[in-house]
Backbone as JSON, one array per atom type, in Angstrom:
{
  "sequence": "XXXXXXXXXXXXXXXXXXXXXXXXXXXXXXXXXXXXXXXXXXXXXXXXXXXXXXXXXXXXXXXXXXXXXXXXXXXXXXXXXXXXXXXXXXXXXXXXXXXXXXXXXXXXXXXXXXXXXXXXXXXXXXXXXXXXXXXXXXXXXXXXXXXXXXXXXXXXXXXXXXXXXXXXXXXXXX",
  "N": [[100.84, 14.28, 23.76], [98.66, 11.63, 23.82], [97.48, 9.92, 26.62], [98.53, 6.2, 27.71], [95.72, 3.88, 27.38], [93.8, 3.71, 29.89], [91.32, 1.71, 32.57], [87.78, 3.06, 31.99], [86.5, 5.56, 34.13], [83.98, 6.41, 33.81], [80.52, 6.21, 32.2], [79.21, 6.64, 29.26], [76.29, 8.48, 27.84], [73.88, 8.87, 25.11], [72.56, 11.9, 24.85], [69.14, 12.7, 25.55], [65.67, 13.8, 25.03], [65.03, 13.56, 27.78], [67.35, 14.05, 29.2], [66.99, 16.88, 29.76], [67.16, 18.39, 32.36], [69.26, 17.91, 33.83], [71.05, 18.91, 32.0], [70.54, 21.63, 32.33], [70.99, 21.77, 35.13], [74.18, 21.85, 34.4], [74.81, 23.67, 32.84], [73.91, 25.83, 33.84], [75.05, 26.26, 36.12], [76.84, 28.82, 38.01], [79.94, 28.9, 38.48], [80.75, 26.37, 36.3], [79.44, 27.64, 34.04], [80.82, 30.67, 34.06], [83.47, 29.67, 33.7], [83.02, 28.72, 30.63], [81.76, 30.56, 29.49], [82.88, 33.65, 30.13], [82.74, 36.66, 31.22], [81.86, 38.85, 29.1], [80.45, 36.94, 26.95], [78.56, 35.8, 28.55], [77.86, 34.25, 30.83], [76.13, 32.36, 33.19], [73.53, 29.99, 31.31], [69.9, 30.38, 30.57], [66.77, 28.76, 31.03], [65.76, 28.29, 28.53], [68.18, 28.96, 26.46], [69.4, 26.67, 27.27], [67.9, 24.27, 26.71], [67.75, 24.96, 23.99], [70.6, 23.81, 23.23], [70.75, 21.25, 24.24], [68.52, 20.45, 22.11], [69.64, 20.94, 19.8], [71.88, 19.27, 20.23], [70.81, 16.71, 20.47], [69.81, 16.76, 17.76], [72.5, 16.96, 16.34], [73.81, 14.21, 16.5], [71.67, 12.96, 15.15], [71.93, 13.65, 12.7], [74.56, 13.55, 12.29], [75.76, 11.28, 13.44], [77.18, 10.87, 15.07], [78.41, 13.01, 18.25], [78.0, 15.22, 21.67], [78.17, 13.55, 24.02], [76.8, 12.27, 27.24], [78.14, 12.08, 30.61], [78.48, 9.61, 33.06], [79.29, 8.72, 36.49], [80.72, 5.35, 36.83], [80.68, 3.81, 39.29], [78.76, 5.09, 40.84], [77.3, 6.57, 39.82], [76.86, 9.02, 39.45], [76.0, 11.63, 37.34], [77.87, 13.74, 35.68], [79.23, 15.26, 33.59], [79.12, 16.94, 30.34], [80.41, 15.92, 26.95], [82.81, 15.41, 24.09], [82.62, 15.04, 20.61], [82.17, 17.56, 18.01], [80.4, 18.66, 15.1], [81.79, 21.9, 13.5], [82.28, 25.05, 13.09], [84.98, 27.37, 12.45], [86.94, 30.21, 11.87], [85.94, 30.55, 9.67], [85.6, 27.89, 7.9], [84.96, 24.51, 8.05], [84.78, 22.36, 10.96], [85.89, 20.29, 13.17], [85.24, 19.74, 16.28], [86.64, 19.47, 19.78], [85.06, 19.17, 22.78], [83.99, 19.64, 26.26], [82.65, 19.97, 29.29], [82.26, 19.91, 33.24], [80.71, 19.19, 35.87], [80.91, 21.58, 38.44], [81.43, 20.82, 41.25], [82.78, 18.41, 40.67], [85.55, 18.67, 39.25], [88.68, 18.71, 39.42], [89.17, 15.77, 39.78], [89.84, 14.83, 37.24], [87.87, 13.92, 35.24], [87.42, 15.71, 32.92], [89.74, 15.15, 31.7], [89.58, 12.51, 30.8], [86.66, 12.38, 29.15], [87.54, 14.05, 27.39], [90.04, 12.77, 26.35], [88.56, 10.28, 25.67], [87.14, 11.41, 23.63], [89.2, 11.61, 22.01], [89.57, 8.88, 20.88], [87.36, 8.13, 20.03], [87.39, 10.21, 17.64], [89.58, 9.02, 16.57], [88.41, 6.39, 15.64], [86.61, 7.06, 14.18], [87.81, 8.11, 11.65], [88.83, 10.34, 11.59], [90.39, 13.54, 10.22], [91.7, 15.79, 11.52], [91.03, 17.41, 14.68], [90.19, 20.17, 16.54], [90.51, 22.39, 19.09], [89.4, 24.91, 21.62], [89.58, 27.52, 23.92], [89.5, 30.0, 26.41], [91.77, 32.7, 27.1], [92.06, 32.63, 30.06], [91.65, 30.38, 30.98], [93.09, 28.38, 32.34], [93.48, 25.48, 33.34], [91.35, 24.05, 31.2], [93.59, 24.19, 28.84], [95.1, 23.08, 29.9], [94.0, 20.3, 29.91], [92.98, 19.89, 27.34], [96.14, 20.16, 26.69], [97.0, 17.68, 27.6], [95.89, 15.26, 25.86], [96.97, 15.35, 23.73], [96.75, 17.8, 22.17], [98.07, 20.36, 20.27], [99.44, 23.77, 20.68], [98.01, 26.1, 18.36], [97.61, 29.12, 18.0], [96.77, 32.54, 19.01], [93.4, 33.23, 18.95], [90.58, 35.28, 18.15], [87.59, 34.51, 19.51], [84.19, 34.45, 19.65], [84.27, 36.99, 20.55], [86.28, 37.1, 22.5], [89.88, 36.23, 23.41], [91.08, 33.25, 22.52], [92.74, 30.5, 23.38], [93.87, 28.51, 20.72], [93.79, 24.63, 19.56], [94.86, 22.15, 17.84], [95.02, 19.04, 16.85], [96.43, 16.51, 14.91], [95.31, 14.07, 13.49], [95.65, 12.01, 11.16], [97.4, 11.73, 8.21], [97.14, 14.09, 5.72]],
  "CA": [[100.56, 12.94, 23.32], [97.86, 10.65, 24.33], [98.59, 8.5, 27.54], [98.03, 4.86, 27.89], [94.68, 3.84, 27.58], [93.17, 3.22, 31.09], [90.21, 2.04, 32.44], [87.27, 4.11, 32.09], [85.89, 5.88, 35.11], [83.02, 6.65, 32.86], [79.64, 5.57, 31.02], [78.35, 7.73, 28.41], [74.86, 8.21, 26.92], [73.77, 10.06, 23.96], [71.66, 12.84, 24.88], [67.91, 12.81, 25.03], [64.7, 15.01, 26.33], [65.18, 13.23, 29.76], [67.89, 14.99, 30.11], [67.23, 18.13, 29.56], [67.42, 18.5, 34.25], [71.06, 17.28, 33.85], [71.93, 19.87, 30.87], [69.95, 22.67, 33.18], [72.1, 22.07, 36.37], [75.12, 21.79, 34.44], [75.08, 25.16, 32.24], [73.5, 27.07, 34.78], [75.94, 26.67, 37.45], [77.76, 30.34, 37.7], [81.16, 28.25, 38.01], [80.34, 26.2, 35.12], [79.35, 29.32, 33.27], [82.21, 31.37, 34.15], [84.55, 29.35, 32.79], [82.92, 28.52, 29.57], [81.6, 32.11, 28.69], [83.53, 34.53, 30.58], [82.26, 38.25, 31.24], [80.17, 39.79, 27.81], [79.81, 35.8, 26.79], [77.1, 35.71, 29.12], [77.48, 33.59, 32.23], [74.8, 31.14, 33.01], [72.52, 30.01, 30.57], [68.76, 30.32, 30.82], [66.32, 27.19, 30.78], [65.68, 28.42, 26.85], [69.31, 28.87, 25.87], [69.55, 25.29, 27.54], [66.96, 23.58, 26.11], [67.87, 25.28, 22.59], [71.58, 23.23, 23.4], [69.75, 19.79, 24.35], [67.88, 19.6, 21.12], [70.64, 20.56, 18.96], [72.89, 17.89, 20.52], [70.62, 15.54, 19.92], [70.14, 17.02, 15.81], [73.36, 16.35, 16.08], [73.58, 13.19, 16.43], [70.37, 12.63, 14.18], [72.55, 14.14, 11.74], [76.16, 13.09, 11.99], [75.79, 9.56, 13.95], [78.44, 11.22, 16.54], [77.95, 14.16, 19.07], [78.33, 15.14, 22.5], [77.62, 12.62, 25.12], [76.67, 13.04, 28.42], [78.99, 11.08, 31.15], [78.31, 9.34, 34.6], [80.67, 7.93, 37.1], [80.26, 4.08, 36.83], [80.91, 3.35, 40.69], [78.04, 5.97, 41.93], [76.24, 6.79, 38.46], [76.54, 10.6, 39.02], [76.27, 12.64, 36.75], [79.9, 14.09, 35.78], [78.93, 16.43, 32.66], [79.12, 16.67, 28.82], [81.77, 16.38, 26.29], [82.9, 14.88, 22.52], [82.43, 15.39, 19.44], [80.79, 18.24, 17.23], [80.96, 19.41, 13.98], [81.37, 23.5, 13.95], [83.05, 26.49, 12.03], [85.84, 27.93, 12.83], [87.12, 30.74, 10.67], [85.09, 30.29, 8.14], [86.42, 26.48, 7.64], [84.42, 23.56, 8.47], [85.23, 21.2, 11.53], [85.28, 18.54, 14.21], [85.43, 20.16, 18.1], [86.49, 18.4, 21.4], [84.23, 20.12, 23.83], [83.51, 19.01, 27.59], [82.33, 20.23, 30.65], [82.24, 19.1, 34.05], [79.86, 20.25, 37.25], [81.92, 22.3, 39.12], [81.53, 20.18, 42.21], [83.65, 17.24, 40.0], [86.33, 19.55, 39.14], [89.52, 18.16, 39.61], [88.74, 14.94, 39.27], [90.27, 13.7, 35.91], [86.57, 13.87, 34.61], [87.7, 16.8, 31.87], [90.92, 15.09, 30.57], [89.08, 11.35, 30.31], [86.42, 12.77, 28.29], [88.54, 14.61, 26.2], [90.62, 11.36, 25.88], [87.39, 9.57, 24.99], [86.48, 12.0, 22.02], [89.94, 11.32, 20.44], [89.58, 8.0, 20.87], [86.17, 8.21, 19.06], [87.78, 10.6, 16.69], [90.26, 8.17, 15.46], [87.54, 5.56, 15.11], [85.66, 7.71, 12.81], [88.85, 8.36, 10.43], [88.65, 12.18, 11.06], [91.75, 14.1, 9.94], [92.12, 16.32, 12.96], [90.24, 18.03, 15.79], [90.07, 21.63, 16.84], [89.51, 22.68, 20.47], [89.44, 26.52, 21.82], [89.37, 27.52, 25.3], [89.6, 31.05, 26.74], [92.98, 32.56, 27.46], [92.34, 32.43, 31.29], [91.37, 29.07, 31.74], [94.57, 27.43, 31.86], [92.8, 24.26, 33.37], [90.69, 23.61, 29.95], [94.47, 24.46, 28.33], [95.86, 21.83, 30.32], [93.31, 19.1, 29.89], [93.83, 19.71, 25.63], [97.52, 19.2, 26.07], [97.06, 16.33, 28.07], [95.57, 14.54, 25.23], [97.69, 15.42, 22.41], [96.47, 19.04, 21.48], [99.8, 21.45, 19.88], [98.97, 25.27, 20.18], [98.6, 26.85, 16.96], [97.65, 30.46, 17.87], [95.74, 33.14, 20.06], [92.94, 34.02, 18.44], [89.88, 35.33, 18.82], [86.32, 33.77, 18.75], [83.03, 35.14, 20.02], [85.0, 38.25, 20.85], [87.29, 37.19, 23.26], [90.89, 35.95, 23.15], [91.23, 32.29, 22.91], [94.21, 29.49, 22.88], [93.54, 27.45, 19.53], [94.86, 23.55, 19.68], [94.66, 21.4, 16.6], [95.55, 17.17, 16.78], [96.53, 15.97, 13.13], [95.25, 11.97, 13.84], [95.89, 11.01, 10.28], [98.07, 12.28, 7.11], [96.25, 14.31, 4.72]],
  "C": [[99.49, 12.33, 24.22], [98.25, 9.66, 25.58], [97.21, 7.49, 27.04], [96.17, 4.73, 28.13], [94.41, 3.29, 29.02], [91.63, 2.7, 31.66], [89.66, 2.44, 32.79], [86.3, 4.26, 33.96], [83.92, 6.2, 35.02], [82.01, 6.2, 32.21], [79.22, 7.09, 30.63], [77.26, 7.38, 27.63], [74.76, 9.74, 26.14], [72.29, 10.65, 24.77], [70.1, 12.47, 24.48], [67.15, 13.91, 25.65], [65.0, 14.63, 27.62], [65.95, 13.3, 30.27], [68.16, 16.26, 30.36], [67.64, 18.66, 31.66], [68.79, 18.36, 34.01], [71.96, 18.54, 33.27], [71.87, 21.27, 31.91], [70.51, 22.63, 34.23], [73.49, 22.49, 35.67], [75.37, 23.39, 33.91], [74.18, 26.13, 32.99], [74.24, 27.86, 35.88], [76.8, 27.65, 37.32], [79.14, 29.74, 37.71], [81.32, 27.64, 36.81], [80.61, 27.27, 33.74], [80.39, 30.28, 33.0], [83.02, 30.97, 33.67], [84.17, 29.05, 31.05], [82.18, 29.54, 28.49], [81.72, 32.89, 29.97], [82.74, 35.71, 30.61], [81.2, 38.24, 29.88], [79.83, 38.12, 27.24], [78.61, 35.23, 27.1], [76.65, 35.26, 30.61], [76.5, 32.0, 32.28], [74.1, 31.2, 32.05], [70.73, 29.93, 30.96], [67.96, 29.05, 30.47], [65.9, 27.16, 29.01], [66.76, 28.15, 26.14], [69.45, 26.74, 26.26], [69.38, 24.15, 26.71], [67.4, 23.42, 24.61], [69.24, 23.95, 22.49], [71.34, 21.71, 23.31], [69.32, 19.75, 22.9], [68.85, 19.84, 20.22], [71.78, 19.52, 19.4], [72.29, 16.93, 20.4], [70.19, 15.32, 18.54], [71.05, 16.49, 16.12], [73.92, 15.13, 15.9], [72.75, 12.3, 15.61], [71.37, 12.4, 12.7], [74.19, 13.35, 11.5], [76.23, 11.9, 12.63], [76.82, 9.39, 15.19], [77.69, 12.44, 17.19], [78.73, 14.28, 20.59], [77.77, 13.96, 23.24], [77.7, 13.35, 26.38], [77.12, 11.81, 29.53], [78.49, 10.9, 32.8], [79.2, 8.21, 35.14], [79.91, 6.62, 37.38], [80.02, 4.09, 38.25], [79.6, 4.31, 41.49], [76.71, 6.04, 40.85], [75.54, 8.32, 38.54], [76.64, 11.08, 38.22], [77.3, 13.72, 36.58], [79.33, 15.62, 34.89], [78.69, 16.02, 31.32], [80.05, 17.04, 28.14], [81.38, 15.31, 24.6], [83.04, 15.46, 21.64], [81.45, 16.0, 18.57], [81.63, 18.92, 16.46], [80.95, 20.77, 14.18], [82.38, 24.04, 12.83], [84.22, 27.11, 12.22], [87.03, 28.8, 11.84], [86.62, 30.73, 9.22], [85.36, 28.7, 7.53], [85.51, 25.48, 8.75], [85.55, 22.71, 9.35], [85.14, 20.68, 12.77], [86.11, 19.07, 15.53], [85.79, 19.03, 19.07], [86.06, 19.29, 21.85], [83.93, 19.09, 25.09], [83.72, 19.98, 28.62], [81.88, 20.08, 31.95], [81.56, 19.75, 35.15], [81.21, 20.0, 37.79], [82.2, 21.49, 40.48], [82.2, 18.41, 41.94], [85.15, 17.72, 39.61], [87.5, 18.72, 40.1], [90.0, 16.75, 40.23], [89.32, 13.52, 38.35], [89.09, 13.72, 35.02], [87.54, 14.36, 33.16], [88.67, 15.72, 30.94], [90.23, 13.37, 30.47], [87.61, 11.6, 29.63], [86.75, 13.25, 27.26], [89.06, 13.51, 25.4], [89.55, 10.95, 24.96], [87.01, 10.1, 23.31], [87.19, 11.91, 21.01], [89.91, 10.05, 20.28], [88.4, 7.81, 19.42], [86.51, 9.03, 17.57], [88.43, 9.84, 15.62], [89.26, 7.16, 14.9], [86.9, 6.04, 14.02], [86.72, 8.39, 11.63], [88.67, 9.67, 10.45], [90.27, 12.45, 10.97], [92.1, 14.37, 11.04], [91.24, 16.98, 13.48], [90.86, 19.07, 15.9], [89.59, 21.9, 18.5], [90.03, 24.21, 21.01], [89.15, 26.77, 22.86], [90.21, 29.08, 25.46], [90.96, 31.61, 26.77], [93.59, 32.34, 28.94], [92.04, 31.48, 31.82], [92.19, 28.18, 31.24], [94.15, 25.59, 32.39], [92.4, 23.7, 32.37], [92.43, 23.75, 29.03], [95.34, 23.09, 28.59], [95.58, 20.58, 30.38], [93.5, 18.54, 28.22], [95.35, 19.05, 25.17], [97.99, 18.02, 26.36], [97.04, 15.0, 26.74], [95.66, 14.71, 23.96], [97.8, 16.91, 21.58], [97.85, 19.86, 20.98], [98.89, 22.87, 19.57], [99.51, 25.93, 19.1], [98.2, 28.25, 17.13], [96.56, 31.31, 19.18], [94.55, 33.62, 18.99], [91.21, 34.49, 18.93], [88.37, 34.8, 18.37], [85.22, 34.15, 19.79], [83.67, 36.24, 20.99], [85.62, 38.37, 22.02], [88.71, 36.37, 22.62], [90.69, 34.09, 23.61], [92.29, 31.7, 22.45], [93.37, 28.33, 21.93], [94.61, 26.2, 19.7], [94.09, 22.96, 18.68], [95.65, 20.08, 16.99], [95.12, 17.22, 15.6], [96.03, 14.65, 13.66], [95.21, 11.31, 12.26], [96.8, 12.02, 8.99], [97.31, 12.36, 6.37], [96.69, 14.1, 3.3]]
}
């Protein structure tokens, strides 16, 4: 379940070119990396793969009027990471991701699970049915930030050819 709303530690801005530096520290960092593509996934990303990421998050947004955002701690105005909302595929079936990731040197924190928060928050605002979020089977951290904020595991399965824990939030009766 969702806790109590609190307040935010957080400002978020929608993605532009000026930040592509921001996107490029964050998915480069081999911690980073490691947790969010594991072994044959890939690791770090390159300033291309990056870049390619940056301009589709901000299509995205072009496109759907939601997306990821990119978050900084009010009280300092560091740079935390990126998280929210994105449309995607999953089994062949259209739908609506929580995704976030946090520089590794923020990491344990709270960052992860008040982004997360944030995206269902934004979720419900936008009348979506339910969210989808997928996280490795060895990163019980990203496992534990999902169930924080309402996620119920519906299965192991697998997606870009590793094993992942699938969580699905219903936020409205279909």
């Amino acid at each position: 379940m969702s806790r109590p709303a609190q307040p935010s530690k957080l400002r978020r801005e929608r993605p532009w070119q000026e930040h592509a530096r921001l996107y490029q520290d964050l998915f480069a960092d081999p911690a980073v990396a490691a947790a969010l593509w594991p072994g044959k996934l890939g690791g770090p990303r390159s300033p291309e793969q990056v870049s390619a990421m940056l301009i589709d998050d901000i299509r995205h947004w072009q496109e759907q009027s939601f997306g990821p955002w990119l978050f900084f701690e009010l009280s300092t105005g560091m740079f935390v990471g990126r998280g929210g909302l994105r449309r995607s595929s999953f089994a062949g079936s259209d739908c609506v991701e929580v995704l976030y990731a946090v520089r590794s040197d923020a990491w344990g924190a709270g960052y992860a699970t008040e982004i997360a928060t944030l995206a269902v928050v934004q979720a419900r605002g936008l009348g979506l049915a339910e969210l989808l979020a997928w996280t490795t089977t060895t990163n019980g951290a990203s496992w534990r930030v999902l169930e924080k904020v309402g996620m119920h595991f519906e299965a192991i399965v697998e997606h870009a050819g590793l094993p992942h824990r699938l969580g699905r939030l219903v936020l409205t009766a279909k």
